[in-house]
Phi, psi and omega in degrees: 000131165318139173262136230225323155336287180301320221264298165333319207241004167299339190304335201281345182259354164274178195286116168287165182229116169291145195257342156090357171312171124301319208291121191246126227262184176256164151344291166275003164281320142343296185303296177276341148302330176250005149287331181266351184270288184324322182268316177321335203260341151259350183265325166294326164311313170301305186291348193241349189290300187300328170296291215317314191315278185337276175293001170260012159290138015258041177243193203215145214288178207267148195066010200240146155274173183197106198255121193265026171273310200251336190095340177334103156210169195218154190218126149299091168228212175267009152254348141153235201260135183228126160244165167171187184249141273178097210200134199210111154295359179242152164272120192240027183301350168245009222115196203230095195276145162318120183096004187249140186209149188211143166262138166237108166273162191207144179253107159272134139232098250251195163098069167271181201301151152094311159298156170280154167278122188259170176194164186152162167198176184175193158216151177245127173271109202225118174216140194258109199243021179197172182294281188321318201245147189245159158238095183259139168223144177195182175201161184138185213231131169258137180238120147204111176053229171267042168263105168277125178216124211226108173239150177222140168098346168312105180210115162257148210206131184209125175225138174324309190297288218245009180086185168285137161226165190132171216196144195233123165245147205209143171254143183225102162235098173243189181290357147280328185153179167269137191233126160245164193161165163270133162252133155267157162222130223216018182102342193261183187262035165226115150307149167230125184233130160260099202266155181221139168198137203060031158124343198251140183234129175237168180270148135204190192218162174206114175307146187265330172304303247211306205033048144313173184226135147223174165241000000 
């Protein structure tokens, strides 16, 4: 088996970064800044729940099923239940081999005691075009309460050397408004997202760790 894990998630082992701003943001620029922090923090929760997938096929991560006849499976995590299916043109009963790729569509359906209730679904794409290097694309919607959160357009590139890179375009929608804007990611422990809301676009950033918001 590839290890496939170790490699995705190095980036979380670079150097962080600050964004070094002034900008004291308004209330709902605020508001929707840590609305968009709050779901990325499930949607990142989802995305590492599904690598753990991706490497423990063909068998299925702990609390988890895995049917490698049909692609079924289901993963227990702390925003709650995530299901979908697993559909591949290659064989991949062993991994995900150089020149080879698989999709996992996946439902959060969230809300264990204790956690806010997330809900959402989307798919994730993982294809391996070097020993070294993954491609991921996906697209789809994060829910906790009224934070909406809706991305297209997710394309990452992960190599041992630099880590995860790639850009996220993404819509927010709560009771401040609606916000659009891009996430970068560049290897560090932040997104740096540039956002537009009523007409004015601003920076702010989110610990990948932490999913703090600063500006």
């Amino acid at each position: 088996m590839k290890r496939i894990l170790p490699l995705l998630l190095s980036a979380l082992a670079l150097a962080s970064c600050g964004s070094g701003d002034s900008f004291t943001p308004t209330p709902e620029q605020q508001a929707l800044a840590d609305c968009t922090a709050i779901d990325l923090e499930h949607l990142g929760l989802v995305y590492g729940e599904i690598l753990d997938l991706f490497e423990a096929i063909p068998g299925a991560p702990a609390g988890g099923t895995y049917d490698i006849v049909d692609g079924d499976y289901t993963l227990t995590t702390s925003a709650g239940g995530i299901v979908g299916v697993v559909s591949s043109s290659d064989t991949i009963s062993d991994g995900i081999d150089v020149g080879e790729s698989a999709t996992a569509t996946w439902a959060l359906n969230g809300g264990l005691a204790g956690v806010p209730a997330a809900t959402g679904e989307g798919s994730f794409t993982i294809a391996r075009p070097s020993s070294t290097t993954f491609n991921v694309s996906g697209n789809g919607e994060v829910i906790d309460g009224t934070c909406d959160f809706t991305f297209t357009n997710l394309s990452f590139t992960v190599t041992s050397a630099a880590g995860l890179q790639g850009t996220v375009l993404f819509t927010v929608e709560a009771p401040a408004g609606t916000l659009t804007g891009t996430m970068t990611f560049n290897g560090s422990d932040f997104a740096r997202v540039v956002a537009e809301l009523d007409g004015i676009t601003y920076t702010f950033y989110i610990n990948l760790v932490t999913y703090e918001v600063s500006f």
